[in-house]
C-alpha positions as a Markdown table, in Angstrom:
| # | Residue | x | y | z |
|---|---|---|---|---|
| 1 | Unk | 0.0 | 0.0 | 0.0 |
| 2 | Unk | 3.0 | 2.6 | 0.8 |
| 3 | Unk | 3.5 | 2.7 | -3.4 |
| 4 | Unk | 0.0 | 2.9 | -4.2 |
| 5 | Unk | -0.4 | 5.9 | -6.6 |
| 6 | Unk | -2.3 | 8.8 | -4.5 |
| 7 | Unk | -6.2 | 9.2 | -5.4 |
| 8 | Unk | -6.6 | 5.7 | -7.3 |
| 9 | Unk | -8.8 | 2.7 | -6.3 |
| 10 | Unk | -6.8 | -0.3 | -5.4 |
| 11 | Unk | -7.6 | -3.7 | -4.1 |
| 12 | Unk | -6.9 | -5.2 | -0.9 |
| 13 | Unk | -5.4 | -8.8 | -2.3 |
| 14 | Unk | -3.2 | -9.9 | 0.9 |
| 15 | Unk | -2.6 | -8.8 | 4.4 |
| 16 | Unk | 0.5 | -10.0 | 5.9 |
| 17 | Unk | 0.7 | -10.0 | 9.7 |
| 18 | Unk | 0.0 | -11.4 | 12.6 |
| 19 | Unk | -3.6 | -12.5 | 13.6 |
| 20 | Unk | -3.7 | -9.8 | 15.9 |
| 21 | Unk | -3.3 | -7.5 | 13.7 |
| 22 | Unk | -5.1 | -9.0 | 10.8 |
| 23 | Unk | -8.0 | -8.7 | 12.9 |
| 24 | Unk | -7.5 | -5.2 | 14.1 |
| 25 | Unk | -7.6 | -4.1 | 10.0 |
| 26 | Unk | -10.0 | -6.3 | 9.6 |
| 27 | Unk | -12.6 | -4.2 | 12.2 |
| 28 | Unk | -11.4 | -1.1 | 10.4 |
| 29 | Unk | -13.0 | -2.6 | 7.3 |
| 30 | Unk | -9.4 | -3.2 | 5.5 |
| 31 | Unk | -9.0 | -7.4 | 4.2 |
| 32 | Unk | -8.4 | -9.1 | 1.3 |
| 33 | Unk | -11.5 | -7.9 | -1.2 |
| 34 | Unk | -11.7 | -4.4 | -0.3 |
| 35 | Unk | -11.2 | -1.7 | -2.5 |
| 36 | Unk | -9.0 | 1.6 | -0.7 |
| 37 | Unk | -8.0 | 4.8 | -2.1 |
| 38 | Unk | -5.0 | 5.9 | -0.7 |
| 39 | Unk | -6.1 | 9.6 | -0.4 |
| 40 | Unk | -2.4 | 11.4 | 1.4 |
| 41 | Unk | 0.2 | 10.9 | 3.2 |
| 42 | Unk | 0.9 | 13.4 | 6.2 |
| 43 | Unk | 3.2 | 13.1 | 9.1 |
| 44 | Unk | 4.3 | 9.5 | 8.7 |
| 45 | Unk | 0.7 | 8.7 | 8.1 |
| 46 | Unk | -1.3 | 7.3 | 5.3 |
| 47 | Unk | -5.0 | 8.5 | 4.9 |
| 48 | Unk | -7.1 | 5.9 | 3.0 |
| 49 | Unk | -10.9 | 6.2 | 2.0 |
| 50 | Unk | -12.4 | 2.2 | 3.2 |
| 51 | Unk | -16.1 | 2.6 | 1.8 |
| 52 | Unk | -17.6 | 5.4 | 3.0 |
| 53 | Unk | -15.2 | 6.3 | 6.0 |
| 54 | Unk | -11.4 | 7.8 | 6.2 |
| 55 | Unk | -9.2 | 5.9 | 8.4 |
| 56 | Unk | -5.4 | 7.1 | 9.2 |
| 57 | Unk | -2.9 | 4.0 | 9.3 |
| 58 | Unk | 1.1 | 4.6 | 9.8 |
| 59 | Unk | 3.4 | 3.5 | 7.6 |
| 60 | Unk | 4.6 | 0.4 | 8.9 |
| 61 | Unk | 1.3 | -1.0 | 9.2 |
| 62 | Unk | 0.4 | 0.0 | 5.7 |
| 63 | Unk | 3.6 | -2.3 | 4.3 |
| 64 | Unk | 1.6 | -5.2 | 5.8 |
| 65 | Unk | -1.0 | -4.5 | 3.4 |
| 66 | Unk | -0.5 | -6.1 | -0.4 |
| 67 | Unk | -2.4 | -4.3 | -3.2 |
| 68 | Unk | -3.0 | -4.1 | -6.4 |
């Protein structure tokens, strides 16, 4: 997700982390199926668009998450 092209539509295909965490992204409505739009990066953080909401991840978490 870090070099996803800012304001396109991309799909979730894999996320690759522990359970734990797989399941926090999962309540934040981000899992294999999705579709995200990577909307800006600020401070370290990435702001996506998940269906109707805005969500800010940081940048670690959002290299656990495989697009395309």
């Amino acid at each position: 997700l870090n070099i996803a092209p800012q304001g396109k539509t991309v799909k979730v295909i894999k996320v690759i982390a522990e359970d734990k965490i797989k399941k926090h992204l999962e309540n934040l409505g981000i899992f294999p199926g999705v579709y995200l739009i990577l909307l800006f990066e600020t401070g370290g953080n990435i702001i996506l668009k998940v269906q109707e909401s805005r969500l800010a991840i940081n940048r670690q978490l959002a290299m656990k998450i495989l697009v395309n």
